[in-house]
N, C-alpha and C positions, 0 to 999 in steps of 0.2 A: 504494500500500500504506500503511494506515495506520503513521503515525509514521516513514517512512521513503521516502527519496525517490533514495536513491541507486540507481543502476541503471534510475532511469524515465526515458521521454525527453520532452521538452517542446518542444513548437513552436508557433511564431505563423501561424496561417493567413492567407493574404493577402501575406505578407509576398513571394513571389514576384514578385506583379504591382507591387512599388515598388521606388523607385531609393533605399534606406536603410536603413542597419544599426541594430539596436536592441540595446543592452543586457539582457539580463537577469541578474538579482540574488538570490539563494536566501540566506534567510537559517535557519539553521537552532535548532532549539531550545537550543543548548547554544552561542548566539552567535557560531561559525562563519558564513563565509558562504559562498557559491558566485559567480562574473560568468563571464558567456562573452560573446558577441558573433556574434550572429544577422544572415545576410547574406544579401537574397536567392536566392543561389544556394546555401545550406544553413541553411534556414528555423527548423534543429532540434537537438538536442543532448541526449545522454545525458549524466546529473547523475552525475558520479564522489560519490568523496565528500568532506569540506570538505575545503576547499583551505588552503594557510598565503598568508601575506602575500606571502613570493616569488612564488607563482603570480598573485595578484593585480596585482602590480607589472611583472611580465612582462607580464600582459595589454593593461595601458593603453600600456607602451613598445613593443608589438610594436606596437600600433594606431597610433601616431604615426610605426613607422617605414616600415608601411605605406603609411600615406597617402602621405607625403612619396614615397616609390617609386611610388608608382601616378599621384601626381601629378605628369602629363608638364608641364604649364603651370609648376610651379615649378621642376620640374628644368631645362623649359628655360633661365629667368632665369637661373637660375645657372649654366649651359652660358654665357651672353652673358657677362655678368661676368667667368668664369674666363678666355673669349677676349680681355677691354677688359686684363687688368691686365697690368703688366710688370714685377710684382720679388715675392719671396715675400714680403717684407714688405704690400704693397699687396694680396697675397692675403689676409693674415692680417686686415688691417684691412676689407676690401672684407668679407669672409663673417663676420667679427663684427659689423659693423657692421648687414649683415643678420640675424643671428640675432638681435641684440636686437631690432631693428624686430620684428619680427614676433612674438617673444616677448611685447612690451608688448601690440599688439593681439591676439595670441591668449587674453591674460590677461584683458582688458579683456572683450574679447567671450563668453568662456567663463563669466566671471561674472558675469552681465550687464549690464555697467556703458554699455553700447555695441552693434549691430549694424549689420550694412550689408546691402540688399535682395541677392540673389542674381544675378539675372541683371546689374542694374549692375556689381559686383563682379565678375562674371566677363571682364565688358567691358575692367574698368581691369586685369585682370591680364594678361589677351590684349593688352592696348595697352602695356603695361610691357613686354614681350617682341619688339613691333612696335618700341618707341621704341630697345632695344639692337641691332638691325638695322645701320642707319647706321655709329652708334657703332663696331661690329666692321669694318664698309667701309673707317673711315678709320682706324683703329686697323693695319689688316693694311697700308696704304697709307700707315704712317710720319706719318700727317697725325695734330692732335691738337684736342681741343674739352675743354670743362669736365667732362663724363665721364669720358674717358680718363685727365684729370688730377687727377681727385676721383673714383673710380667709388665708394668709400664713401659716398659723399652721396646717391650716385643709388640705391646697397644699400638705403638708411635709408629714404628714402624710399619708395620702392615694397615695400621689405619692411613699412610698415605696413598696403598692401593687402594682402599675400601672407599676414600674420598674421589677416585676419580668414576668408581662405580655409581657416587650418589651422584653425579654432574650427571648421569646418562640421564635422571629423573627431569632434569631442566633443560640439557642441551637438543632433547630430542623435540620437543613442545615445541619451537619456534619464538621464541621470545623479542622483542626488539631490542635495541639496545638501549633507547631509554628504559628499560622497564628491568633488566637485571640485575642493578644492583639492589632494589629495592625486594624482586622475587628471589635472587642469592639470600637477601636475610632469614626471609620468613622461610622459606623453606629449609632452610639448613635448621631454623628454629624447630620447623615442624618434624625436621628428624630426630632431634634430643630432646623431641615429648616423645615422640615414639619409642625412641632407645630406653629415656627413663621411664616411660611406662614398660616397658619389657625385664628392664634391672628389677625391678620393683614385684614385677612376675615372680622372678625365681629368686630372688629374696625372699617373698614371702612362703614361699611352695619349700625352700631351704627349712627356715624356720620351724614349719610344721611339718617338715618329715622328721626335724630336731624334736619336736615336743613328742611325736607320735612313737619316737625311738625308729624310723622307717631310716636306713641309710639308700645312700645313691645308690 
């Protein structure tokens, strides 16, 4: 309808047959804008009408806390981790220590300072997760290696791969470049609520296999 867009629906054909979400961006005559986030499995979206900043902000943090939930490769790392350490302090420093890792290269890579091929990338983060294997063997077996006794180093470390894994969550969507450093925040925000609602998972699940006398 002319001049008016609210209430039409828009979709991307094609978008079914790929493994990738795209952004779309509606800007309206009166400087408003509209973002949603089109997903193969709902190609489409009816245009409300403008949105305020909160809604915009929610959008990019939901997408970050998604990713991080739906990615089982990172949650597992840090399922390894949360098993290597042994004192709430050593938790604190082991998952901060990963959240900046990977914050730097999410940041890096988001705006394009940096990339790393895909299928390598998936290699080194599936091999991060093979390498805390061991680690948790002798960790549960009282035995101790430079992991157990540093795991923040080994955080830092592999969370600079795991950082260029969350960039796939934003670089794939289409962003403009005004609009990145603003969706870099909130969505890297949106992945340490997800990460910390996950720590907080098996913390609690910890605890009460502790009460229940249940071991791992």
């Amino acid at each position: 309808k002319e001049g008016q867009l609210a209430g039409e629906t828009i979709t991307i054909d094609g978008l079914t047959a790929t493994q990738i979400d795209v952004m779309v961006r509606i800007k309206f005559a009166d400087g408003s804008t509209q973002s949603a986030i089109l997903r193969p499995a709902s190609p489409s979206f009816t245009v409300p009408s403008p949105e305020t900043k909160a809604t915009i902000a929610w959008i990019y943090m939901r997408l970050g806390i998604e990713h991080i939930l739906q990615g089982i490769d990172h949650l597992l790392f840090v399922l390894g981790l949360l098993l290597i350490v042994g004192s709430r302090y050593t938790l604190i420093k082991t998952i901060t220590a990963f959240t900046i890792a990977h914050s730097i290269t999410l940041g890096i890579a988001t705006l394009g300072y940096a990339s790393a091929p895909v299928p390598p990338l998936n290699a080194a983060i599936a091999l991060s997760i093979l390498f805390l294997g061991p680690e948790i063997l002798r960790a549960w077996r009282g035995e101790t290696s430079f992991t157990i006794r540093h795991p923040w180093v080994v955080a830092f470390a592999f969370g600079l791969l795991h950082g260029f894994g969350f960039a796939s969550g934003l670089t794939t969507i289409g962003l403009s470049s005004t609009e990145i450093p603003v969706a870099l925040l909130l969505f890297n925000v949106g992945v340490e609520i997800g990460q910390l609602f996950f720590v907080m998972i098996i913390v609690m699940l910890e605890r009460s296999f502790c009460i229940l006398e249940i071991r791992w």
